[in-house]
N, C-alpha and C positions, 0 to 999 in steps of 0.2 A: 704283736703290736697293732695298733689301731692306725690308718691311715689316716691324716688331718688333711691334707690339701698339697697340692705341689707348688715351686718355686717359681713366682711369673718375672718376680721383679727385683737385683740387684742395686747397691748403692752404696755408697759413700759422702759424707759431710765435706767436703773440701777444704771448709775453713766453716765457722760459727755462721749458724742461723739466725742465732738473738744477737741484736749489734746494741749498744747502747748510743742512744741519737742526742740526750742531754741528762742530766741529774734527776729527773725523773719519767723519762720514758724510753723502753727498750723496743724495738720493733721486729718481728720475724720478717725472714725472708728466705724461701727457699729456693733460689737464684744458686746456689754453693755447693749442690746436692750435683752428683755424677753418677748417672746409669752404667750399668756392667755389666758384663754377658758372665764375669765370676769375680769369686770374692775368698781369699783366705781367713781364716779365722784361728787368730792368737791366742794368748792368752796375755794379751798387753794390749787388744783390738783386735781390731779388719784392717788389713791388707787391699785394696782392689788392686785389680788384676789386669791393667791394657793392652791388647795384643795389637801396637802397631806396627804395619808394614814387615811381621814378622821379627819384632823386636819386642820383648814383654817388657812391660814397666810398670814400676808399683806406686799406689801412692794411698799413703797413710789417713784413713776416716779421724777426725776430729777428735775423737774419743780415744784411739789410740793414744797408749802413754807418752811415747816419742813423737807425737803431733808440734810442730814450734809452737801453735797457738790451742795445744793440748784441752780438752773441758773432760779428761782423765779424771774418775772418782772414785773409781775401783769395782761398781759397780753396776756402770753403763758403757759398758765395753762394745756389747752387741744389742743388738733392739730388730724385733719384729713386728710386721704387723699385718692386718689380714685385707684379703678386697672387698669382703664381705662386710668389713667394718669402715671403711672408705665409702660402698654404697649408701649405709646407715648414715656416716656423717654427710655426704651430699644432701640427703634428704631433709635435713635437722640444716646446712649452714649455706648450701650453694655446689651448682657445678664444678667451681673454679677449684673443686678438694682432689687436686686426681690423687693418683694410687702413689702413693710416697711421697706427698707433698709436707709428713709430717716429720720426716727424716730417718722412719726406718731404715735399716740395714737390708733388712730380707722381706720379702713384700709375698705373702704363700695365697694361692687364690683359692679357696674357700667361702661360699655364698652364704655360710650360718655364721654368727655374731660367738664367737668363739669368747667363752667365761675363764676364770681360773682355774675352777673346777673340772672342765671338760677339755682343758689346756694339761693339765695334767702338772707334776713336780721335773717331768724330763721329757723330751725329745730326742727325735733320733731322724738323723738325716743322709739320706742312702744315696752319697756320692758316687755321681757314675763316671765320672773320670778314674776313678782308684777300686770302685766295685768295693766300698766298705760305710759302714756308717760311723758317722757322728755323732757325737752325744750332748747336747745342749744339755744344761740345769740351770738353780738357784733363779728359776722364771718370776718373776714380780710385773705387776703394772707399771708402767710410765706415768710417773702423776702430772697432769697436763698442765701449761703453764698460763697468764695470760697474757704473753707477748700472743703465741698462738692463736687464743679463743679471738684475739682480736681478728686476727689472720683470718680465719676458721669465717666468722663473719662481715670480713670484708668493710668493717668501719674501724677508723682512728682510734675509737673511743668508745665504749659500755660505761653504763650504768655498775658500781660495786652489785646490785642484786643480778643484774643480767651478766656480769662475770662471775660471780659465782653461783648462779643457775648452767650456765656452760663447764665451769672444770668440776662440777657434779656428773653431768653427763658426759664429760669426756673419760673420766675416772673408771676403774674397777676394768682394765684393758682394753677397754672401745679405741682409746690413741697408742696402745701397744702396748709390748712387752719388753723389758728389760731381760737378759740373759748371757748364761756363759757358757765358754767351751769349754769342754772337760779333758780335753788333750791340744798341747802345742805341736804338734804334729806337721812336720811339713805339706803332709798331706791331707790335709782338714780344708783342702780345696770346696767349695759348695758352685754349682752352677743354675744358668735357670732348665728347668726342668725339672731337678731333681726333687724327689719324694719328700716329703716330712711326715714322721710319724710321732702319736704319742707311746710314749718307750717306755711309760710305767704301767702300762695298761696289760691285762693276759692275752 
């Protein structure tokens, strides 16, 4: 297996990032987003994982099927994404883009601009709480949206060619990767630290 980068950054959706504000505009906000030292991974979602005062408690990412205010599609279960490609969008849209601000799950710190090709068809995530790995597949890009691109440049409003000159460069996984687990396993625990590899590689 080919090592990709290790895990800096945890998360979970709280509740919707896109809110609709009237009949024709939607706005992001990544106010909803919760940091986490670990995250379980379903196969109905993420799980995050709070260890208060010695007392765990869970609470259900957005995308989770059993979420009340659910955006469950079958296919955006889990989402990564890289710091190497967070650096690139600061450069392209402003400071104000830190590391998860676009709602990934898993935030793996990697300084190359990671493709689909060199992303590979599976992964593998070498949990050190259990001393076993995970197997990620079915990886696709995140197609970006423009509540986002609005986000992303910090104005109200674009131009239709200045929106879609942005979800062009945000495309082909620069805003991340959609992905799933390949076992429900109670112990499909991931934390920060731990390894990610590409799993289809010799």
């Amino acid at each position: 297996m080919e090592k990709i980068g290790t895990i800096e950054q945890l998360q979970i959706q709280q509740n919707p990032l896109k809110t609709q504000v009237n009949d024709k505009k939607t706005v992001y906000d990544p106010s909803g987003i919760m940091v986490l030292q670990e995250i379980r991974l379903t196969t109905f979602g993420i799980v995050g994982i709070l260890d208060f005062l010695k007392k765990e408690m869970a609470y259900l990412d957005v995308h989770h099927l059993r979420h009340p205010q659910s955006r469950f599609r079958g296919d955006n279960k889990i989402s990564i994404g890289f710091t190497g490609h967070y650096q690139q969008m600061r450069k392209e849209f402003g400071k104000h883009l830190r590391e998860g601000s676009a709602g990934e799950n898993i935030i793996i710190k990697s300084d190359q601009l990671v493709s689909p090709p060199a992303l590979g068809q599976r992964l593998a995530i070498r949990s050190r709480i259990h001393d076993s790995l995970i197997y990620l597949s079915d990886i696709k890009p995140i197609p970006p949206c423009e509540p986002f691109v609005r986000y992303a440049r910090n104005r109200p409003a674009l131009s239709p060619r200045e929106t879609q000159s942005d979800l062009k460069l945000l495309s082909g996984g620069l805003r991340g990767y959609y992905t799933e687990v390949e076992s429900a396993a109670e112990e499909a625990i991931v934390r920060i630290g731990d390894a990610v590899y590409r799993a289809d590689s010799s």
